[in-house]
Backbone as XML, in Angstrom:
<?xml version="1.0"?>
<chain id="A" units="angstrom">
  <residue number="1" name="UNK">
    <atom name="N" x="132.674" y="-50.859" z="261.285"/>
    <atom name="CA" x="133.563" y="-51.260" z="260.224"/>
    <atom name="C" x="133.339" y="-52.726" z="259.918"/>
  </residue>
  <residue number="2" name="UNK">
    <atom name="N" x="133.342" y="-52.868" z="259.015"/>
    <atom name="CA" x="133.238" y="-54.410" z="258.535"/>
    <atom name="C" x="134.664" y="-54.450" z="257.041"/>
  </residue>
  <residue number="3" name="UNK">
    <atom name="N" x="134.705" y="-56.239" z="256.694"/>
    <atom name="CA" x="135.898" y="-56.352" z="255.564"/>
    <atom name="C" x="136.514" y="-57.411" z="255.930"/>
  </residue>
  <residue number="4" name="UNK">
    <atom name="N" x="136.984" y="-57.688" z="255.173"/>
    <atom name="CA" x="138.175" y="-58.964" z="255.576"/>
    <atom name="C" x="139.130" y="-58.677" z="255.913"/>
  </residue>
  <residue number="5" name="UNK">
    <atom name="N" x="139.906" y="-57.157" z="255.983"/>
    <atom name="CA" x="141.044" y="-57.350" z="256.193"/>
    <atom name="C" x="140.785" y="-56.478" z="257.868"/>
  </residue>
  <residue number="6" name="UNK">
    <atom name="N" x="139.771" y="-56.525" z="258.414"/>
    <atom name="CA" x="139.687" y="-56.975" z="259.514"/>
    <atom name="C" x="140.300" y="-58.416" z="260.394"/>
  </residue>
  <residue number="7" name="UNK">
    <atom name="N" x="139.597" y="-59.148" z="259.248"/>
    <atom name="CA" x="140.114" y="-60.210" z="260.240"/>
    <atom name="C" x="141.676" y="-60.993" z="260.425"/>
  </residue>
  <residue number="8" name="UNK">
    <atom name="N" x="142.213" y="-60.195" z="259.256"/>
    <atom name="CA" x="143.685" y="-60.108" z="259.351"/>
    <atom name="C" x="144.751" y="-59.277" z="260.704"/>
  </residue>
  <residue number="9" name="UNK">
    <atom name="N" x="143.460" y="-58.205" z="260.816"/>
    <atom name="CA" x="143.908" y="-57.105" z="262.154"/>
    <atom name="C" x="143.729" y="-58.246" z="263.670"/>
  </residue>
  <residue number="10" name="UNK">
    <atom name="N" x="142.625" y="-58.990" z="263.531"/>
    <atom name="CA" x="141.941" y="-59.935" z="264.356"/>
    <atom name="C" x="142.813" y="-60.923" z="264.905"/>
  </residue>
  <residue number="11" name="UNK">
    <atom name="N" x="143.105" y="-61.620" z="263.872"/>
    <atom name="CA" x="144.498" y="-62.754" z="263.824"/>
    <atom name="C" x="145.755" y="-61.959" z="264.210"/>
  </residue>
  <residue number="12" name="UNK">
    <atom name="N" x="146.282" y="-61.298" z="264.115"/>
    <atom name="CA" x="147.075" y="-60.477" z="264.312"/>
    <atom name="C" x="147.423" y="-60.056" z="266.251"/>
  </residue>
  <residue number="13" name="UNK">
    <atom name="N" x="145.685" y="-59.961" z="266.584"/>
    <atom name="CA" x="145.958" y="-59.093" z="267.810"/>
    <atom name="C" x="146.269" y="-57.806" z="267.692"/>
  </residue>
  <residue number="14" name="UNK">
    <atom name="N" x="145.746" y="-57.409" z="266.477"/>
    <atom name="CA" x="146.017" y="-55.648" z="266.735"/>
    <atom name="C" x="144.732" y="-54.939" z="266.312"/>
  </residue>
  <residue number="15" name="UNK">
    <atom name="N" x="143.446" y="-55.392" z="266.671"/>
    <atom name="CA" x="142.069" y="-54.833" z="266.338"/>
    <atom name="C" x="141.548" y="-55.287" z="267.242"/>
  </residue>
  <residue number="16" name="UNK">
    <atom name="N" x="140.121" y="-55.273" z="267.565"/>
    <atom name="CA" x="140.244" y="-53.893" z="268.523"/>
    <atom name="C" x="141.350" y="-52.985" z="269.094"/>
  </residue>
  <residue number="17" name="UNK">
    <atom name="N" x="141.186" y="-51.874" z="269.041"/>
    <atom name="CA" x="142.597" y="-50.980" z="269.237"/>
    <atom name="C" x="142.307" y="-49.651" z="269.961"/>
  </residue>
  <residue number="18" name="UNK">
    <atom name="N" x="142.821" y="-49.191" z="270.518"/>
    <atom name="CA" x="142.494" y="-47.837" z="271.091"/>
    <atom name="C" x="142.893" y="-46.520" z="270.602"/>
  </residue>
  <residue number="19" name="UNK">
    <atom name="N" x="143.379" y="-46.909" z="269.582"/>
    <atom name="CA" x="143.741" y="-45.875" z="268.903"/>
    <atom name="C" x="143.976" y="-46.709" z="267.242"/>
  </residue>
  <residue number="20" name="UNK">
    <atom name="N" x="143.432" y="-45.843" z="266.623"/>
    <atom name="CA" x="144.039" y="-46.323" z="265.185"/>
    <atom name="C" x="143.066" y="-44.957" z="264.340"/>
  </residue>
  <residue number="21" name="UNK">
    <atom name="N" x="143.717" y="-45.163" z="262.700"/>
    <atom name="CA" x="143.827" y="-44.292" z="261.629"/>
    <atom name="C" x="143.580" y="-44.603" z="260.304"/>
  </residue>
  <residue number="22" name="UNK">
    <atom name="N" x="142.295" y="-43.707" z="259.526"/>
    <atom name="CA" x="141.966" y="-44.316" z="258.565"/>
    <atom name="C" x="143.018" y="-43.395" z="257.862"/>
  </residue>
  <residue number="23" name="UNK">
    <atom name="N" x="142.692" y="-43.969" z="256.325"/>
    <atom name="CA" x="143.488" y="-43.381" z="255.317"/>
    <atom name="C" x="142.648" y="-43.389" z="254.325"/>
  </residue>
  <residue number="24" name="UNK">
    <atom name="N" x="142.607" y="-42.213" z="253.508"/>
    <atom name="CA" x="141.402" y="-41.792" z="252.683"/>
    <atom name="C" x="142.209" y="-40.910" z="251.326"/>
  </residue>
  <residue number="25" name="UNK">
    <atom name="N" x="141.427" y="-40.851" z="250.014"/>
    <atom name="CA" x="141.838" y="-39.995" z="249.187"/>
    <atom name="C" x="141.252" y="-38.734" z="249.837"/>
  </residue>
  <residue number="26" name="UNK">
    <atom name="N" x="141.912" y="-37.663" z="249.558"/>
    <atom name="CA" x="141.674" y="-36.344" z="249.907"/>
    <atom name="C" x="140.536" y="-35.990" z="248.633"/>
  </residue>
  <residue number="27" name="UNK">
    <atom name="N" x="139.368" y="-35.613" z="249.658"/>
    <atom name="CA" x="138.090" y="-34.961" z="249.590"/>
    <atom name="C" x="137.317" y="-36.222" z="248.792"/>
  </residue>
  <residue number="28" name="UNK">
    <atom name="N" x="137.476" y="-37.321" z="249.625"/>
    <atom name="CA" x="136.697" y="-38.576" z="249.387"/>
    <atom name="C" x="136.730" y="-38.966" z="250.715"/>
  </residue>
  <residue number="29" name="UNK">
    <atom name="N" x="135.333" y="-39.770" z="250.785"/>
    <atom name="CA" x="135.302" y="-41.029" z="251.259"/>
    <atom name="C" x="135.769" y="-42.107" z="251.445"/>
  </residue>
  <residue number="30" name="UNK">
    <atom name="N" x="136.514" y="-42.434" z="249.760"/>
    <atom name="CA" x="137.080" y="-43.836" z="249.526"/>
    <atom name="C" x="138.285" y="-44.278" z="250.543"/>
  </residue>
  <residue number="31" name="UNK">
    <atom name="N" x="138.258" y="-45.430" z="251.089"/>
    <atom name="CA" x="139.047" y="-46.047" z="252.149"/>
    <atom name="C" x="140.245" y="-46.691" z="251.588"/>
  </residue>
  <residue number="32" name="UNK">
    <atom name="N" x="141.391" y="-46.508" z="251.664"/>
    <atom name="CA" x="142.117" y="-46.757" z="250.579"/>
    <atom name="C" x="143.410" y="-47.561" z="252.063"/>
  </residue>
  <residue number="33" name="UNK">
    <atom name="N" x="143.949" y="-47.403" z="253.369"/>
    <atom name="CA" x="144.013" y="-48.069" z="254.412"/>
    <atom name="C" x="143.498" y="-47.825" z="255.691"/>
  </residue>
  <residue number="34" name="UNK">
    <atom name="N" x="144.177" y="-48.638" z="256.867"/>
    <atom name="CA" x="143.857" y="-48.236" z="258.253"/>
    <atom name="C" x="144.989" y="-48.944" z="258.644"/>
  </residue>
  <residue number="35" name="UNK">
    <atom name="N" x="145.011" y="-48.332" z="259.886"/>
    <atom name="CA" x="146.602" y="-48.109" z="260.770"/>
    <atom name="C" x="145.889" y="-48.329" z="262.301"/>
  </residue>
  <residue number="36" name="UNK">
    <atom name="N" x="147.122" y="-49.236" z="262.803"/>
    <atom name="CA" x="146.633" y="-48.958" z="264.406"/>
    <atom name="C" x="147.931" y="-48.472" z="265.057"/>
  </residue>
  <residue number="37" name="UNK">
    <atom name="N" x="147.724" y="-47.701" z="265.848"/>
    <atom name="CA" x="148.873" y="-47.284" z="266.659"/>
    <atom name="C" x="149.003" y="-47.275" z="267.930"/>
  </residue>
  <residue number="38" name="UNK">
    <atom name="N" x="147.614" y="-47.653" z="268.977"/>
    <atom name="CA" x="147.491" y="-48.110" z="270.387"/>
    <atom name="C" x="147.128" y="-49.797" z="271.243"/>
  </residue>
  <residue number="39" name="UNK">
    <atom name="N" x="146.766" y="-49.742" z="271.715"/>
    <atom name="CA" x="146.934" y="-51.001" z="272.712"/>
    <atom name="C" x="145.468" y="-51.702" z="271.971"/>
  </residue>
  <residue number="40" name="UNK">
    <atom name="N" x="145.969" y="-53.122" z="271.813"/>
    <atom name="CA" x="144.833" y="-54.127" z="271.243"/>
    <atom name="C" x="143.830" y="-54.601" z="272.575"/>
  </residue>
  <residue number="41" name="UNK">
    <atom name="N" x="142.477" y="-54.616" z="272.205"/>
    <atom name="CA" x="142.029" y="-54.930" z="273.501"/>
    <atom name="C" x="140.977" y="-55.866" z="272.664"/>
  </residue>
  <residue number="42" name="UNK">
    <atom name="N" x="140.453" y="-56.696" z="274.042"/>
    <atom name="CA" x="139.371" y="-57.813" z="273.372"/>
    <atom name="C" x="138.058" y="-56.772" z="273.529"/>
  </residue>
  <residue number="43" name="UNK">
    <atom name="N" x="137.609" y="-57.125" z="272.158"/>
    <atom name="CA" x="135.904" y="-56.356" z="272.410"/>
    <atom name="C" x="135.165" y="-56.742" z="273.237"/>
  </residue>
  <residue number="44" name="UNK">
    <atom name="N" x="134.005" y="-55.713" z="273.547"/>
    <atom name="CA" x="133.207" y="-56.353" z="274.725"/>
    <atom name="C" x="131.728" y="-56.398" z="273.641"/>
  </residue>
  <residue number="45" name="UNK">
    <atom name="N" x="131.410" y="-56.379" z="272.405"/>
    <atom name="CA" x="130.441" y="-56.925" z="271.680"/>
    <atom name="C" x="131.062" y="-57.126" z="270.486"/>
  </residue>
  <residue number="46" name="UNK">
    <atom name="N" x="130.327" y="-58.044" z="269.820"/>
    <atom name="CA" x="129.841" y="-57.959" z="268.608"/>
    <atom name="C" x="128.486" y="-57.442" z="267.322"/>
  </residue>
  <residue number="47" name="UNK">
    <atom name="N" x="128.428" y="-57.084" z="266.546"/>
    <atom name="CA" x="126.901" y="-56.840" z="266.353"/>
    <atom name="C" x="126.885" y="-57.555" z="265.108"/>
  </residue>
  <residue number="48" name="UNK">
    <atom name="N" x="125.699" y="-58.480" z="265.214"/>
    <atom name="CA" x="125.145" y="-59.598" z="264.086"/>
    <atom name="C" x="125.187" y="-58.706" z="263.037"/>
  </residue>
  <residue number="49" name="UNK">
    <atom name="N" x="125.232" y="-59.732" z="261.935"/>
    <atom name="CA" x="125.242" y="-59.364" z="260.470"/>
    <atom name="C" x="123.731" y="-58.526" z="260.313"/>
  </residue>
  <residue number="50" name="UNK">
    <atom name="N" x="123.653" y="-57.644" z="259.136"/>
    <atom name="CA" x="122.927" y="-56.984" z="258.939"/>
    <atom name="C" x="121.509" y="-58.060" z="258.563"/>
  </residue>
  <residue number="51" name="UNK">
    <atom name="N" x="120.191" y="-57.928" z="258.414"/>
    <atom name="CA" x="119.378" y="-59.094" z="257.802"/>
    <atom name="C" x="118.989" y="-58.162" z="256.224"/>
  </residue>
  <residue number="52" name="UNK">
    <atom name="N" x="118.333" y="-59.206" z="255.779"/>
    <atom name="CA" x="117.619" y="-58.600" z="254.809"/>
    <atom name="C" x="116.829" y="-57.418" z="254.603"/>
  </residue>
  <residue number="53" name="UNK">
    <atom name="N" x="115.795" y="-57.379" z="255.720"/>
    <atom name="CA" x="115.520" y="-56.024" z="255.597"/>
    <atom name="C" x="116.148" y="-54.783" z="255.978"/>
  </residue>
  <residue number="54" name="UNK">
    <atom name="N" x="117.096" y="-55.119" z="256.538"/>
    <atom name="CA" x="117.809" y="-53.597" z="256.770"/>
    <atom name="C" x="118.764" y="-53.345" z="255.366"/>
  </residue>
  <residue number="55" name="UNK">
    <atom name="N" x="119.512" y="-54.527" z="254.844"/>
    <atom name="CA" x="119.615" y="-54.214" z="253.662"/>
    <atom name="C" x="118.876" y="-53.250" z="252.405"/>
  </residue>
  <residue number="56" name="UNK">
    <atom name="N" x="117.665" y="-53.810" z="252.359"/>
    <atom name="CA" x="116.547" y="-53.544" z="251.734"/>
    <atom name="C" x="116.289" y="-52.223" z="252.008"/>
  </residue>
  <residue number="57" name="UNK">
    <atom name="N" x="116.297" y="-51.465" z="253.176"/>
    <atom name="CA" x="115.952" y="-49.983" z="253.733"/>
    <atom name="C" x="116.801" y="-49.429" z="253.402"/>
  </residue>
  <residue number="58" name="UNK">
    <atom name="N" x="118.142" y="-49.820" z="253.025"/>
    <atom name="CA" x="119.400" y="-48.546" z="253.168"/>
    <atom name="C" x="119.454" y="-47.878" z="254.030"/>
  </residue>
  <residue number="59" name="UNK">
    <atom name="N" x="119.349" y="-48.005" z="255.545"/>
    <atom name="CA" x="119.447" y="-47.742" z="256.326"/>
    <atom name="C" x="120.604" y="-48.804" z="257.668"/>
  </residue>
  <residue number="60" name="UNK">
    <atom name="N" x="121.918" y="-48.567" z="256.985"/>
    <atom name="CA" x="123.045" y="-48.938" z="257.426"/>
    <atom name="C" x="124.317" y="-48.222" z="257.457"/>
  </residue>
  <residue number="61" name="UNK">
    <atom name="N" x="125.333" y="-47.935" z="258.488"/>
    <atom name="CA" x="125.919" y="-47.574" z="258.210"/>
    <atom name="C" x="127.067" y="-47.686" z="257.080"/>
  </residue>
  <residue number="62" name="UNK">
    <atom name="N" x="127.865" y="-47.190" z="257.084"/>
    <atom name="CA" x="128.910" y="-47.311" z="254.907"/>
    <atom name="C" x="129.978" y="-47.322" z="256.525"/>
  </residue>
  <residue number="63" name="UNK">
    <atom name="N" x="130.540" y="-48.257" z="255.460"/>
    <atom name="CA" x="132.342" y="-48.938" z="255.579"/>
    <atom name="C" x="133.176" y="-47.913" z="255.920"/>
  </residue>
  <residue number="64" name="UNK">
    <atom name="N" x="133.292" y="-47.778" z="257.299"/>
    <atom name="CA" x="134.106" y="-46.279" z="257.680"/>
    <atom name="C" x="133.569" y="-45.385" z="257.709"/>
  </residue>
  <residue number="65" name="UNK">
    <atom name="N" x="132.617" y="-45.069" z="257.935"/>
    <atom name="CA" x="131.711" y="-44.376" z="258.359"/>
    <atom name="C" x="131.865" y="-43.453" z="259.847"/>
  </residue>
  <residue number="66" name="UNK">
    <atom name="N" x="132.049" y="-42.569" z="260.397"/>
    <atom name="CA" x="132.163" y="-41.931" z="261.888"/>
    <atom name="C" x="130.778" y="-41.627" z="262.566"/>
  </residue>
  <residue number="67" name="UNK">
    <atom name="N" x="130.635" y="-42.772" z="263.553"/>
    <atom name="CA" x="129.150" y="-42.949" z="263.684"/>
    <atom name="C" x="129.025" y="-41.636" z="265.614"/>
  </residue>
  <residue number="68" name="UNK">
    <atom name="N" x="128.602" y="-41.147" z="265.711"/>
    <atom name="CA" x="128.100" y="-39.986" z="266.773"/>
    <atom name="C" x="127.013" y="-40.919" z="267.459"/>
  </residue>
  <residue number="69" name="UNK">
    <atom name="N" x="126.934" y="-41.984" z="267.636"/>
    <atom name="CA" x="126.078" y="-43.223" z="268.892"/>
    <atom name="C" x="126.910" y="-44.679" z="269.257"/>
  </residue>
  <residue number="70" name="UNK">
    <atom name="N" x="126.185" y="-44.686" z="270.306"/>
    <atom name="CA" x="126.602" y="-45.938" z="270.776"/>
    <atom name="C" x="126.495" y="-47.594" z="269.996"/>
  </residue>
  <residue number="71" name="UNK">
    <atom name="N" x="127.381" y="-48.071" z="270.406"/>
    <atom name="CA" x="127.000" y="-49.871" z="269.980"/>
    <atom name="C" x="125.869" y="-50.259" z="269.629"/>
  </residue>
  <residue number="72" name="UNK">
    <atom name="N" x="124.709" y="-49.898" z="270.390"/>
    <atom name="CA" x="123.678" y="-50.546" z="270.760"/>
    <atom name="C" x="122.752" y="-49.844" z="270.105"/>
  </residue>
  <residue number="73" name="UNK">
    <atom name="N" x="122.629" y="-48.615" z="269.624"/>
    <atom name="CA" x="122.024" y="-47.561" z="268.927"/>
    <atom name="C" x="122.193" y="-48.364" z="267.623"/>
  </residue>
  <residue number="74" name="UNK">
    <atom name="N" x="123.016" y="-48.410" z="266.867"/>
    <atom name="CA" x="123.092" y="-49.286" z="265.635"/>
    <atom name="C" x="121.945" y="-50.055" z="265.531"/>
  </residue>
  <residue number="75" name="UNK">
    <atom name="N" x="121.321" y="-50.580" z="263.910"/>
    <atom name="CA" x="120.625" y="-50.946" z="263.717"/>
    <atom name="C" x="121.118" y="-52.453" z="263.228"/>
  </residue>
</chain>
């Protein structure tokens, strides 16, 4: 997930979370909020900004996206 209003969750102390909830139009994609409803914890990574060429490939994950790999699997 990436956005700014991440870093509102950030400041906050309530992102990273162990539980939380997107909110979507029905039979879309489009991300319209997110909700947390469990315990805030400090992350144990970060992953650098995307570079240019991965831009360039389209080969990134989309904004809310439900990814089936690990942290580190990411490109």
């Amino acid at each position: 997930m990436w956005g700014q209003y991440l870093d509102e969750l950030e400041y906050e102390k309530t992102f990273p979370n162990t539980e939380f909830q997107f909110i979507r139009n029905v039979g879309s994609d489009e991300f319209i909020d997110f909700k947390t409803s469990g315990q805030y914890f400090v992350e144990e990574k970060t992953l650098p900004a995307f570079d240019r060429e991965v831009w360039k490939s389209g080969l990134y994950p989309v904004n809310g996206q439900l990814l089936d790999q690990s942290i580190d699997e990411i490109v």
